[in-house]
ROFI-875349 format. One line per 5 residues: their letters; for each residue y, z negated, x negated of C-alpha. Coordinates in pm, 1 decimal, m for minus. Each point is the difference from the previous one (the first is absolute). Layout:
# ROFI-875349
A	Y/Z/X; ... .
//
This chain:
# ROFI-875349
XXXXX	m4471.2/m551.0/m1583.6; m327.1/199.1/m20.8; m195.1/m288.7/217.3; 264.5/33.8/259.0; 32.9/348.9/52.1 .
XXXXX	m386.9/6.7/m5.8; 55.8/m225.4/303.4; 213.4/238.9/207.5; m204.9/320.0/m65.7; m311.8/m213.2/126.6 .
XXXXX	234.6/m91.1/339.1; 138.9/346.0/m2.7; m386.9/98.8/10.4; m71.5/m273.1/248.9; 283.3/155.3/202.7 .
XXXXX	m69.6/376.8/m12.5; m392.3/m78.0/112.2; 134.9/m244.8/343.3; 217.5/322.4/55.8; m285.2/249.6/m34.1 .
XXXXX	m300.9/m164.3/182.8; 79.2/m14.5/345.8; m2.4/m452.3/10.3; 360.4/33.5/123.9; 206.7/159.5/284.6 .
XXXXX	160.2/319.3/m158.1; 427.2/m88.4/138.7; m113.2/m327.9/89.5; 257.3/m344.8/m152.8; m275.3/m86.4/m267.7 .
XXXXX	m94.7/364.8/m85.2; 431.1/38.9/m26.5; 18.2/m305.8/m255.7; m280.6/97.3/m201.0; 136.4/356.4/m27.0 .
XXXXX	325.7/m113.3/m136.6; m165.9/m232.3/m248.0; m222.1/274.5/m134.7; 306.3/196.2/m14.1; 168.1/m235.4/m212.6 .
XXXXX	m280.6/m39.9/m277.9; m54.8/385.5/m11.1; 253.5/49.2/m289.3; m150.5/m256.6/m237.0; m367.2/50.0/115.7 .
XXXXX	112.2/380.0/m116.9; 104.8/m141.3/m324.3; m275.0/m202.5/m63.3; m231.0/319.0/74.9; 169.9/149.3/m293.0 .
XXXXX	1.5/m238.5/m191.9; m376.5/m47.7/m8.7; m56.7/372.8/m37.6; 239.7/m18.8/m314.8; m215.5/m241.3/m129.0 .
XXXXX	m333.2/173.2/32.3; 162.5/287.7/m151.6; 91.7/m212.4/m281.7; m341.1/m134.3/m77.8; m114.0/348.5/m4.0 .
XXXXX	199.7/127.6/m208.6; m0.5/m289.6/m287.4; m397.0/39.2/23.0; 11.6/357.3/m58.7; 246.3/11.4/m267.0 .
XXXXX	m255.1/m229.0/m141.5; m235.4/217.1/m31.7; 152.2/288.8/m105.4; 48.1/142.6/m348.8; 217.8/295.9/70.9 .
XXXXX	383.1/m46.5/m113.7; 71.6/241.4/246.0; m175.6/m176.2/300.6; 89.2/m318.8/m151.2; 384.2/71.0/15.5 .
XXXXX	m20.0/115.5/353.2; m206.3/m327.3/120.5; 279.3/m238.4/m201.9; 301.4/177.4/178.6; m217.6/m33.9/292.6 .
XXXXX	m46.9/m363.3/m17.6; 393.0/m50.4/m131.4; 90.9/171.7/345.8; m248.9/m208.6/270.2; 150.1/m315.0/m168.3 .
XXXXX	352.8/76.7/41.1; m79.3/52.5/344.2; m183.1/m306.9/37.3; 279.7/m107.8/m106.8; 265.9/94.6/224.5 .
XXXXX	m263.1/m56.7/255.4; m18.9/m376.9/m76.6; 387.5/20.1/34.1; m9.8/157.7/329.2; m273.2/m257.1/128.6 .
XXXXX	208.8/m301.5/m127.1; 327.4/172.7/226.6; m265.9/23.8/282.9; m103.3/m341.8/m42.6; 347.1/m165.2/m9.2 .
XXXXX	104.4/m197.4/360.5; 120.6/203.6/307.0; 306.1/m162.3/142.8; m152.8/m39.3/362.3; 306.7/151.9/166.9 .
XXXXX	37.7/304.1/m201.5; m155.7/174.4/288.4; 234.0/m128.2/254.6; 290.5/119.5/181.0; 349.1/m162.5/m97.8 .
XXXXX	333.3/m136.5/126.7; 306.4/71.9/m236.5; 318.6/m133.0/76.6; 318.9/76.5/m169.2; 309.0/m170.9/m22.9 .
XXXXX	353.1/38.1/m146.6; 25.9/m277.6/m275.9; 332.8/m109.2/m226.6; 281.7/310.7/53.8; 80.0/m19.6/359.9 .
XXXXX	38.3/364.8/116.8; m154.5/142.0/m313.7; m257.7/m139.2/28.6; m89.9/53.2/360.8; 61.3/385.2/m146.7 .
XXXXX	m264.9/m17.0/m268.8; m256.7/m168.2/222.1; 71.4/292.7/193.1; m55.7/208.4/m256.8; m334.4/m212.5/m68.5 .
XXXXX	m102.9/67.1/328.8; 21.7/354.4/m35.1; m160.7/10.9/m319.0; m308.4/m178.0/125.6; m16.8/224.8/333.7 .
XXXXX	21.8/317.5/m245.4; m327.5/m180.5/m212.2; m151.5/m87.3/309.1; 26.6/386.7/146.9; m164.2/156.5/m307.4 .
XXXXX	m276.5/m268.0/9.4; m84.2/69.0/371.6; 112.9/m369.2/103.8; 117.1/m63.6/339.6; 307.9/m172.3/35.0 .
XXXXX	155.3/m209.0/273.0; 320.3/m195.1/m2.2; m64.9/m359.5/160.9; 364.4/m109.8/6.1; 341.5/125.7/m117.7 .
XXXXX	305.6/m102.3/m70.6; 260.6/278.9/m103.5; 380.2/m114.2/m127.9; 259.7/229.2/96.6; m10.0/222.6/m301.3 .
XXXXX	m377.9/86.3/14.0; m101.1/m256.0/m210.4; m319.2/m260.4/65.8; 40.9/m348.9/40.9; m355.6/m13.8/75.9 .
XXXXX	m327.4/199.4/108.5; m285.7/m104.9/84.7; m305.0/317.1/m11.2; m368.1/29.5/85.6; m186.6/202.4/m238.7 .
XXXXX	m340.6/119.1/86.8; m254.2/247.1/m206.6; m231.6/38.0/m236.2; 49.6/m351.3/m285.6; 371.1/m15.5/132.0 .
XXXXX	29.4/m379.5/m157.7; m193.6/75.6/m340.2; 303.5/318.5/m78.9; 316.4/m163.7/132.9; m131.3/m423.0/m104.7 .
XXXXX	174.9/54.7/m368.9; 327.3/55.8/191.2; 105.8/m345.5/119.5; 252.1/m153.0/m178.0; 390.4/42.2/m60.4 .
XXXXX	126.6/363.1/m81.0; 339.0/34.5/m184.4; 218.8/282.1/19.5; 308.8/63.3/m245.8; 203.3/305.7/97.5 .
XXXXX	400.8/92.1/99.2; 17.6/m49.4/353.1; 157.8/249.9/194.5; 268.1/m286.6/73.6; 49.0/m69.4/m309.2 .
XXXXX	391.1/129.1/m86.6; m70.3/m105.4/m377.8; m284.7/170.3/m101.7; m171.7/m327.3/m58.3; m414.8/m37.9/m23.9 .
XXXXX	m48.8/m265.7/258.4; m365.5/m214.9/m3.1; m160.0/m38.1/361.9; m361.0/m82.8/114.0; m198.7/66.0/266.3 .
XXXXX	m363.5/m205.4/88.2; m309.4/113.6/66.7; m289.6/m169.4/134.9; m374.3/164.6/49.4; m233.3/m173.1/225.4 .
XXXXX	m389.8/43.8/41.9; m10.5/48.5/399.4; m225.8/m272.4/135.5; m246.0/66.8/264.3; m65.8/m229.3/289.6 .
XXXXX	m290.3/m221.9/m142.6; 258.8/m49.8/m347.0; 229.8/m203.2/163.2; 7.3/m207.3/326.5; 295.1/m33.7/160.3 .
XXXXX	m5.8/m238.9/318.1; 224.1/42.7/320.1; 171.8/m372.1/m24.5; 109.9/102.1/m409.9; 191.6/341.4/159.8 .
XXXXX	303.8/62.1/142.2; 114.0/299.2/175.5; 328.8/79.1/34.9; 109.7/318.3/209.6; 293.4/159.5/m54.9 .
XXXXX	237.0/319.4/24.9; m55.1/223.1/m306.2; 344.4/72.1/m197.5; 72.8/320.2/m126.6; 277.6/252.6/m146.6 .
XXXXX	112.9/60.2/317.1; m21.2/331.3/266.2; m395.9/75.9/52.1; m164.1/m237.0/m228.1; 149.7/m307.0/214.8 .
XXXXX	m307.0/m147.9/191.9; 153.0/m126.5/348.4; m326.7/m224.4/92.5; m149.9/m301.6/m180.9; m261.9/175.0/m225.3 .
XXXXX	44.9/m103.7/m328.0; m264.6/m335.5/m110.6; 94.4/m274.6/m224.0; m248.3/m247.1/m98.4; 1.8/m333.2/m182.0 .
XXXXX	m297.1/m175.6/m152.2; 99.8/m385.1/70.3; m251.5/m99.7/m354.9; 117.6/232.9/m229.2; 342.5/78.5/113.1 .
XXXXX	m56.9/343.4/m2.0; 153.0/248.0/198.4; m32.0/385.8/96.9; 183.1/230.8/207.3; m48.7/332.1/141.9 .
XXXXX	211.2/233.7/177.5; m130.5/376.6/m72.4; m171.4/2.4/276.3; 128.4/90.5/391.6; m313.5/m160.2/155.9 .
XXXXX	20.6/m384.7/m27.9; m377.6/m40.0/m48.5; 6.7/268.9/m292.3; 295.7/m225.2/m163.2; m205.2/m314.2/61.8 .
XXXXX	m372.7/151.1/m143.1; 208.1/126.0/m304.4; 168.8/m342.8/m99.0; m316.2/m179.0/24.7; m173.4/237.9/m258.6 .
XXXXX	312.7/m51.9/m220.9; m34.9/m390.0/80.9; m414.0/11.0/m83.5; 88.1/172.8/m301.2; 288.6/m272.9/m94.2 .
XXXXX	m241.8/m250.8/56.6; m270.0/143.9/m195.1; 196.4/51.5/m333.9; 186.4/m383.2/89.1; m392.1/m172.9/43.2 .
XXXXX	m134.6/198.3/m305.9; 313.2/m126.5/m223.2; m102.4/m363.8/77.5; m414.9/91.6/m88.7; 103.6/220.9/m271.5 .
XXXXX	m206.5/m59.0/m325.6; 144.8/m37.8/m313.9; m181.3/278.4/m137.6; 133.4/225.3/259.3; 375.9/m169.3/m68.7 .
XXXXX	m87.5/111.7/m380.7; m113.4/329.0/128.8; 339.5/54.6/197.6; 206.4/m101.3/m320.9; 31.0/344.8/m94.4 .
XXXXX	31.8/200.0/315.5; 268.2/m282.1/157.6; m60.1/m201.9/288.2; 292.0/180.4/226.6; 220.9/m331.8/m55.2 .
XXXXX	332.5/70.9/98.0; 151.0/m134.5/m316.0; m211.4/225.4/m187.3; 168.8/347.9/m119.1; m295.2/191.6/m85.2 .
XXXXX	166.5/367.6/m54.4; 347.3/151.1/m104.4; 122.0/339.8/170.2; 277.3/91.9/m233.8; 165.5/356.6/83.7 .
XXXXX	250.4/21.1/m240.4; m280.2/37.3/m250.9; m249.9/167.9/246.8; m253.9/m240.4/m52.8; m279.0/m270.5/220.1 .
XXXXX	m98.8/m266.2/m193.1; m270.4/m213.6/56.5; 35.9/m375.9/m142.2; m351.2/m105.9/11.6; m141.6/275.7/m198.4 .
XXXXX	272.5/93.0/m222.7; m8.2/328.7/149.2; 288.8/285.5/27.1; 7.6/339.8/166.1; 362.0/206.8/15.3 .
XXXXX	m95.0/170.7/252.4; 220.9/m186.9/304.0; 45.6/259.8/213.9; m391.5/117.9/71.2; m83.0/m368.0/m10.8 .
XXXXX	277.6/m90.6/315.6; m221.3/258.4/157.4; m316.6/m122.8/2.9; m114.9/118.3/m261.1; m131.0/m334.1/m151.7 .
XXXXX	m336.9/64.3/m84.9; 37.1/m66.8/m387.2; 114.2/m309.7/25.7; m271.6/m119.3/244.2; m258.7/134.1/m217.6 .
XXXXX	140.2/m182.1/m327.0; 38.7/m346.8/197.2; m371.1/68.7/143.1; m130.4/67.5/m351.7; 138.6/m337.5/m175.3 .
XXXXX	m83.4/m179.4/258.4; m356.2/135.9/m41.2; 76.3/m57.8/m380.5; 76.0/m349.3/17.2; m306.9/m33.6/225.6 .
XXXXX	m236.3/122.4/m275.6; 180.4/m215.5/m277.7; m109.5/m271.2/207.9; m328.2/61.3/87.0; m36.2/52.3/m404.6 .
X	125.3/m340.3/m94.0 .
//
Protein backbone atom coordinates (compact mmCIF):
# COMPACT_ATOMS: atom_id res chain seq x y z
CA UNK A 1 0.00 0.00 0.00
CA UNK A 2 2.75 2.44 1.09
CA UNK A 3 4.77 1.80 -2.43
CA UNK A 4 1.64 2.65 -4.24
CA UNK A 5 0.49 5.64 -2.72
CA UNK A 6 4.18 6.78 -2.86
CA UNK A 7 3.50 6.37 -6.59
CA UNK A 8 0.53 8.75 -6.87
CA UNK A 9 1.95 11.58 -4.67
CA UNK A 10 5.12 11.42 -7.08
CA UNK A 11 2.37 11.76 -10.27
CA UNK A 12 0.32 14.14 -8.25
CA UNK A 13 3.79 16.10 -8.01
CA UNK A 14 4.53 15.40 -11.63
CA UNK A 15 1.08 16.88 -12.29
CA UNK A 16 0.98 20.05 -10.14
CA UNK A 17 4.66 21.14 -11.73
CA UNK A 18 3.18 20.55 -15.86
CA UNK A 19 0.31 22.81 -14.41
CA UNK A 20 2.58 25.47 -12.91
CA UNK A 21 5.42 25.96 -15.51
CA UNK A 22 3.98 27.40 -18.41
CA UNK A 23 4.93 23.82 -21.01
CA UNK A 24 1.16 23.69 -21.64
CA UNK A 25 -1.74 25.85 -23.00
CA UNK A 26 -3.61 27.15 -19.83
CA UNK A 27 -7.79 25.92 -21.22
CA UNK A 28 -6.21 24.07 -23.85
CA UNK A 29 -7.63 19.76 -24.34
CA UNK A 30 -4.27 18.47 -22.76
CA UNK A 31 -3.95 21.24 -20.08
CA UNK A 32 -8.10 20.17 -19.40
CA UNK A 33 -7.10 16.33 -18.96
CA UNK A 34 -4.21 16.89 -16.91
CA UNK A 35 -6.20 19.22 -14.63
CA UNK A 36 -8.80 16.67 -13.94
CA UNK A 37 -6.21 13.99 -13.26
CA UNK A 38 -4.39 16.14 -10.75
CA UNK A 39 -7.70 16.77 -9.37
CA UNK A 40 -8.37 13.28 -8.81
CA UNK A 41 -5.03 12.33 -6.89
CA UNK A 42 -5.29 15.54 -4.69
CA UNK A 43 -7.22 13.71 -1.87
CA UNK A 44 -4.76 10.85 -1.41
CA UNK A 45 -1.59 12.91 -2.31
CA UNK A 46 -3.22 15.04 0.83
CA UNK A 47 -3.25 11.92 2.80
CA UNK A 48 -0.07 10.76 2.05
CA UNK A 49 1.31 14.38 3.06
CA UNK A 50 -0.02 13.57 6.42
CA UNK A 51 0.86 10.65 6.69
CA UNK A 52 4.58 11.31 6.28
CA UNK A 53 4.42 14.28 8.63
CA UNK A 54 2.82 11.81 11.28
CA UNK A 55 5.65 9.82 10.89
CA UNK A 56 8.40 12.34 11.38
CA UNK A 57 6.56 13.41 14.33
CA UNK A 58 6.71 9.97 15.55
CA UNK A 59 10.41 9.47 15.25
CA UNK A 60 10.78 12.59 17.15
CA UNK A 61 9.03 11.96 19.70
CA UNK A 62 10.24 8.14 20.49
CA UNK A 63 13.90 9.72 20.28
CA UNK A 64 13.16 12.26 22.76
CA UNK A 65 11.34 10.26 25.18
CA UNK A 66 14.55 8.42 24.94
CA UNK A 67 16.41 10.68 26.27
CA UNK A 68 14.57 12.02 28.83
CA UNK A 69 14.53 11.23 32.55
CA UNK A 70 11.68 13.35 33.72
CA UNK A 71 8.35 11.28 34.63
CA UNK A 72 6.65 14.29 33.97
CA UNK A 73 8.08 14.94 30.39
CA UNK A 74 8.21 11.33 29.93
CA UNK A 75 4.35 10.87 30.42
CA UNK A 76 3.57 13.69 28.12
CA UNK A 77 5.98 12.27 25.18
CA UNK A 78 4.23 8.50 25.70
CA UNK A 79 0.61 9.99 25.37
CA UNK A 80 2.16 11.86 22.63
CA UNK A 81 3.40 8.97 20.74
CA UNK A 82 0.02 6.76 21.78
CA UNK A 83 -1.92 9.67 19.91
CA UNK A 84 0.34 10.10 16.36
CA UNK A 85 -0.09 6.26 16.10
CA UNK A 86 -3.71 6.07 16.39
CA UNK A 87 -3.77 8.51 13.78
CA UNK A 88 -1.45 6.76 11.66
CA UNK A 89 -3.68 4.53 12.11
CA UNK A 90 -6.88 5.69 10.93
CA UNK A 91 -4.78 7.31 8.34
CA UNK A 92 -3.65 3.93 6.87
CA UNK A 93 -7.46 3.15 6.93
CA UNK A 94 -8.38 6.16 5.06
CA UNK A 95 -5.50 5.54 2.41
CA UNK A 96 -6.60 1.85 1.92
CA UNK A 97 -10.56 3.47 1.18
CA UNK A 98 -8.65 5.89 -1.19
CA UNK A 99 -6.86 3.22 -2.79
CA UNK A 100 -9.81 0.84 -3.43
CA UNK A 101 -11.14 0.81 -7.46
CA UNK A 102 -13.35 3.70 -8.81
CA UNK A 103 -16.23 2.24 -10.72
CA UNK A 104 -15.44 4.24 -14.03
CA UNK A 105 -19.03 5.45 -14.40
CA UNK A 106 -19.61 6.74 -11.02
CA UNK A 107 -19.09 10.09 -12.53
CA UNK A 108 -21.58 9.70 -15.22
CA UNK A 109 -24.98 10.76 -15.90
CA UNK A 110 -27.77 7.94 -15.78
CA UNK A 111 -30.93 6.54 -17.40
CA UNK A 112 -33.53 5.01 -14.86
CA UNK A 113 -36.45 3.42 -16.05
CA UNK A 114 -39.31 2.24 -14.03
CA UNK A 115 -41.86 -0.15 -14.61
CA UNK A 116 -45.01 -1.62 -12.98
CA UNK A 117 -44.11 -5.36 -12.21
CA UNK A 118 -46.59 -8.37 -10.75
CA UNK A 119 -50.04 -6.40 -9.31
CA UNK A 120 -51.51 -4.93 -12.36
CA UNK A 121 -52.88 -1.50 -11.28
CA UNK A 122 -51.06 -1.53 -7.98
CA UNK A 123 -48.36 -1.76 -9.14
CA UNK A 124 -48.36 0.80 -11.89
CA UNK A 125 -49.45 2.96 -8.50
CA UNK A 126 -46.32 2.20 -6.52
CA UNK A 127 -43.98 2.73 -9.44
CA UNK A 128 -45.67 5.88 -9.38
CA UNK A 129 -45.05 6.39 -6.13
CA UNK A 130 -41.26 5.29 -6.93
CA UNK A 131 -41.10 7.83 -9.35
CA UNK A 132 -41.98 10.44 -7.08
CA UNK A 133 -39.80 9.34 -4.46
CA UNK A 134 -36.74 9.45 -6.67
CA UNK A 135 -37.74 13.03 -8.21
CA UNK A 136 -38.11 14.26 -4.39
CA UNK A 137 -34.16 12.65 -3.82
CA UNK A 138 -33.17 13.98 -6.96
CA UNK A 139 -34.54 17.78 -6.02
CA UNK A 140 -32.66 17.92 -2.70
CA UNK A 141 -29.48 16.61 -4.42
CA UNK A 142 -29.58 19.33 -7.17
CA UNK A 143 -30.10 16.57 -10.01
CA UNK A 144 -31.79 17.48 -13.12
CA UNK A 145 -34.45 15.39 -14.19
CA UNK A 146 -36.06 14.67 -17.52
CA UNK A 147 -38.70 12.16 -18.40
CA UNK A 148 -37.66 10.29 -21.77
CA UNK A 149 -40.93 8.38 -22.22
CA UNK A 150 -44.21 7.80 -20.34
CA UNK A 151 -46.77 5.73 -20.15
CA UNK A 152 -49.63 6.69 -17.59
CA UNK A 153 -52.76 4.01 -16.94
CA UNK A 154 -55.93 5.61 -16.32
CA UNK A 155 -55.67 5.87 -12.60
CA UNK A 156 -52.27 7.73 -12.45
CA UNK A 157 -50.34 4.87 -12.18
CA UNK A 158 -46.87 4.03 -14.36
CA UNK A 159 -46.62 1.31 -16.61
CA UNK A 160 -43.35 2.62 -17.52
CA UNK A 161 -40.86 5.73 -17.50
CA UNK A 162 -38.09 6.15 -18.95
CA UNK A 163 -35.81 9.53 -17.28
CA UNK A 164 -32.53 11.27 -18.04
CA UNK A 165 -30.68 12.20 -15.04
CA UNK A 166 -27.85 14.59 -15.30
CA UNK A 167 -25.51 16.25 -12.36
CA UNK A 168 -22.89 16.00 -10.32
CA UNK A 169 -22.04 11.55 -9.87
CA UNK A 170 -25.83 11.04 -10.84
CA UNK A 171 -24.99 7.08 -11.62
CA UNK A 172 -22.59 6.48 -8.48
CA UNK A 173 -26.00 7.77 -5.89
CA UNK A 174 -28.96 6.22 -7.72
CA UNK A 175 -26.60 2.65 -9.27
CA UNK A 176 -27.62 0.68 -5.80
CA UNK A 177 -31.26 1.17 -6.89
CA UNK A 178 -31.80 -1.30 -9.73
CA UNK A 179 -33.52 -4.18 -8.96
CA UNK A 180 -37.21 -5.28 -8.00
CA UNK A 181 -39.02 -3.13 -5.24
CA UNK A 182 -41.95 -4.79 -3.32
CA UNK A 183 -44.67 -3.05 -1.79
CA UNK A 184 -47.25 -4.70 0.78
CA UNK A 185 -50.03 -2.32 1.78
CA UNK A 186 -54.26 -2.22 1.70
CA UNK A 187 -55.05 -0.84 -1.50
CA UNK A 188 -57.49 1.72 -1.64
CA UNK A 189 -59.60 -0.98 -3.68
CA UNK A 190 -59.29 -3.28 -1.47
CA UNK A 191 -63.12 -3.81 0.19
CA UNK A 192 -61.44 -6.42 2.70
CA UNK A 193 -58.87 -4.75 4.33
CA UNK A 194 -56.42 -7.19 2.90
CA UNK A 195 -52.33 -6.43 2.64
CA UNK A 196 -51.84 -7.09 -1.00
CA UNK A 197 -47.89 -7.78 -2.38
CA UNK A 198 -47.03 -5.75 -5.69
CA UNK A 199 -43.64 -4.79 -7.30
CA UNK A 200 -42.43 -2.30 -9.26
CA UNK A 201 -38.71 -2.45 -11.34
CA UNK A 202 -36.12 -0.30 -11.44
CA UNK A 203 -33.28 -0.13 -13.67
CA UNK A 204 -30.15 2.53 -13.39
CA UNK A 205 -28.02 2.97 -16.35
CA UNK A 206 -24.47 4.67 -16.68
CA UNK A 207 -25.30 7.16 -19.73
CA UNK A 208 -22.85 6.31 -22.50
CA UNK A 209 -21.18 8.93 -24.47
CA UNK A 210 -20.67 8.77 -28.18
CA UNK A 211 -17.14 7.08 -28.39
CA UNK A 212 -18.79 4.14 -25.64
CA UNK A 213 -20.90 2.69 -27.99
CA UNK A 214 -21.21 2.68 -31.84
CA UNK A 215 -24.29 2.39 -33.19
CA UNK A 216 -24.39 2.13 -37.16
CA UNK A 217 -27.28 3.49 -39.45
CA UNK A 218 -28.09 -0.13 -41.21
CA UNK A 219 -28.51 -1.75 -37.18
CA UNK A 220 -31.39 1.27 -36.50
CA UNK A 221 -34.72 1.63 -37.16
CA UNK A 222 -36.80 4.63 -36.90
CA UNK A 223 -40.18 4.49 -36.56
CA UNK A 224 -42.32 7.83 -36.47
CA UNK A 225 -45.35 7.98 -34.96
CA UNK A 226 -48.33 10.00 -33.26
CA UNK A 227 -47.64 10.37 -29.51
CA UNK A 228 -50.68 8.94 -27.27
CA UNK A 229 -51.78 10.65 -24.41
CA UNK A 230 -54.66 11.13 -21.63
CA UNK A 231 -56.52 12.93 -23.86
CA UNK A 232 -57.56 17.03 -24.25
CA UNK A 233 -54.05 19.06 -24.49
CA UNK A 234 -51.51 16.44 -24.00
CA UNK A 235 -52.74 14.65 -27.40
CA UNK A 236 -49.89 15.34 -29.99
CA UNK A 237 -51.81 15.68 -33.50
CA UNK A 238 -48.41 15.29 -35.70
CA UNK A 239 -45.97 12.36 -35.95
CA UNK A 240 -43.37 13.36 -33.27
CA UNK A 241 -42.90 10.69 -31.09
CA UNK A 242 -39.44 8.18 -32.19
CA UNK A 243 -39.31 4.54 -31.79
CA UNK A 244 -36.21 2.75 -32.49
CA UNK A 245 -35.16 -0.88 -32.82
CA UNK A 246 -31.64 -2.22 -32.71
CA UNK A 247 -31.93 -5.25 -35.37
CA UNK A 248 -28.58 -7.16 -33.12
CA UNK A 249 -29.72 -6.81 -29.86
CA UNK A 250 -33.39 -6.58 -30.16
CA UNK A 251 -33.56 -3.66 -28.27
CA UNK A 252 -35.96 -1.08 -28.46
CA UNK A 253 -36.66 2.62 -27.14
CA UNK A 254 -39.32 5.03 -27.48
CA UNK A 255 -39.84 8.58 -26.84
CA UNK A 256 -42.72 10.77 -26.90
CA UNK A 257 -42.11 13.80 -24.29
CA UNK A 258 -41.05 15.75 -26.67
CA UNK A 259 -43.27 18.13 -29.34
CA UNK A 260 -40.26 18.55 -31.71
CA UNK A 261 -39.60 15.25 -33.60
CA UNK A 262 -35.80 15.77 -33.63
CA UNK A 263 -35.83 16.40 -29.71
CA UNK A 264 -37.84 12.89 -29.43
CA UNK A 265 -35.35 11.27 -31.81
CA UNK A 266 -31.81 12.82 -30.00
CA UNK A 267 -33.44 11.66 -26.65
CA UNK A 268 -34.13 7.90 -27.63
CA UNK A 269 -30.78 7.50 -29.01
CA UNK A 270 -29.09 8.57 -25.65
CA UNK A 271 -31.51 6.11 -23.92
CA UNK A 272 -30.53 3.49 -26.77
CA UNK A 273 -26.42 4.34 -26.26
CA UNK A 274 -27.00 3.92 -22.75
CA UNK A 275 -29.00 0.40 -23.31
CA UNK A 276 -26.28 -0.63 -25.31
CA UNK A 277 -23.59 0.30 -23.05
CA UNK A 278 -24.89 -1.58 -19.88
CA UNK A 279 -26.05 -4.75 -22.63
CA UNK A 280 -22.03 -4.78 -24.18
CA UNK A 281 -20.53 -4.38 -20.62
CA UNK A 282 -22.80 -7.46 -19.28
CA UNK A 283 -21.22 -9.69 -22.00
CA UNK A 284 -17.26 -8.22 -21.00
CA UNK A 285 -18.15 -8.14 -17.46
CA UNK A 286 -15.38 -9.71 -15.20
CA UNK A 287 -16.04 -12.06 -12.72
CA UNK A 288 -14.61 -10.00 -10.14
CA UNK A 289 -16.89 -7.23 -10.97
CA UNK A 290 -19.99 -10.03 -11.12
CA UNK A 291 -18.60 -10.85 -7.39
CA UNK A 292 -18.47 -7.21 -6.70
CA UNK A 293 -22.24 -6.73 -7.84
CA UNK A 294 -23.33 -9.80 -5.62
CA UNK A 295 -24.16 -7.60 -2.91
CA UNK A 296 -25.53 -4.45 -4.40
CA UNK A 297 -27.83 -6.68 -7.12
CA UNK A 298 -27.43 -6.64 -10.66
CA UNK A 299 -31.06 -4.85 -11.38
CA UNK A 300 -32.37 -8.45 -12.63
CA UNK A 301 -35.90 -8.33 -12.86
CA UNK A 302 -36.40 -11.48 -10.89
CA UNK A 303 -34.47 -10.03 -8.21
CA UNK A 304 -36.57 -8.33 -5.20
CA UNK A 305 -33.97 -6.38 -3.60
CA UNK A 306 -36.22 -4.18 -1.01
CA UNK A 307 -39.64 -4.50 0.89
CA UNK A 308 -41.87 -1.23 1.43
CA UNK A 309 -44.23 -2.50 4.05
CA UNK A 310 -46.73 0.32 5.42
CA UNK A 311 -48.67 -1.47 7.68
CA UNK A 312 -45.55 -1.66 9.81
CA UNK A 313 -44.03 1.69 8.55
CA UNK A 314 -40.99 0.21 7.50
CA UNK A 315 -38.21 -0.02 4.02
CA UNK A 316 -36.31 -2.88 4.09
CA UNK A 317 -33.39 -3.53 2.28
CA UNK A 318 -32.65 -7.40 1.40
CA UNK A 319 -29.10 -7.18 0.51
CA UNK A 320 -27.91 -5.58 3.60
CA UNK A 321 -30.25 -6.77 6.12
CA UNK A 322 -31.17 -3.32 6.70
CA UNK A 323 -34.59 -1.72 8.23
CA UNK A 324 -35.71 1.86 8.74
CA UNK A 325 -39.64 2.56 9.96
CA UNK A 326 -39.61 5.52 8.76
CA UNK A 327 -41.96 4.95 5.33
CA UNK A 328 -43.38 8.02 5.02
CA UNK A 329 -40.03 10.46 4.85
CA UNK A 330 -38.44 7.68 2.86
CA UNK A 331 -41.56 7.79 -0.11
CA UNK A 332 -40.31 11.32 -0.11
CA UNK A 333 -37.03 11.26 -1.00
CA UNK A 334 -35.64 11.19 1.76
CA UNK A 335 -33.38 8.09 1.09
CA UNK A 336 -30.12 9.14 1.96
CA UNK A 337 -29.53 6.49 4.83
CA UNK A 338 -30.03 3.80 2.96
CA UNK A 339 -27.69 4.89 0.12
CA UNK A 340 -25.05 5.59 2.52
CA UNK A 341 -25.33 2.02 4.30
CA UNK A 342 -25.38 0.14 0.77
CA UNK A 343 -22.27 2.50 -0.26
CA UNK A 344 -20.44 1.60 2.96
CA UNK A 345 -20.70 -2.42 2.63
CA UNK A 346 -20.06 -2.29 -0.56
CA UNK A 347 -16.85 -0.38 0.33
CA UNK A 348 -16.68 -3.04 3.21
CA UNK A 349 -16.71 -5.98 1.18
CA UNK A 350 -14.17 -4.20 -1.06
CA UNK A 351 -11.60 -3.96 1.77
CA UNK A 352 -12.30 -7.65 2.99
CA UNK A 353 -11.11 -8.44 -0.31
CA UNK A 354 -8.28 -6.55 -0.88
CA UNK A 355 -7.21 -8.12 2.75
CA UNK A 356 -7.50 -11.71 1.72
Amino acid sequence: MNGKIAEIYQRYLSLTRKLSDGSIAVGGDEWTKTAKEQAELTEPAQKYEEYCAQQRRLKMSEEALDGETDPEMRALLSEEIHCVRQRLSEIDEEIKILLLPKDKNDDRNCIMEIRGGAGGEEAALFAAELYRMYLGYCDHHRLKVEVVDENQTELGGIKEIVLNITGKDAYKQLKFESGVHRVQRVPETESQGRVHTSTATVAVLPEAEDVDVEIRDEDVRVDVYRSSGAGGQKVNKTETAIRLTHFPTGIVVTCQDERSQLKNKDKAFKVLRSRLYDYYSGINRSEQDAARKSLVGRGDRSERIRTYNFPQGRVTDHRIGLSLFSIDSFMLGEIDEMIEALTLAERERMLAGEDE
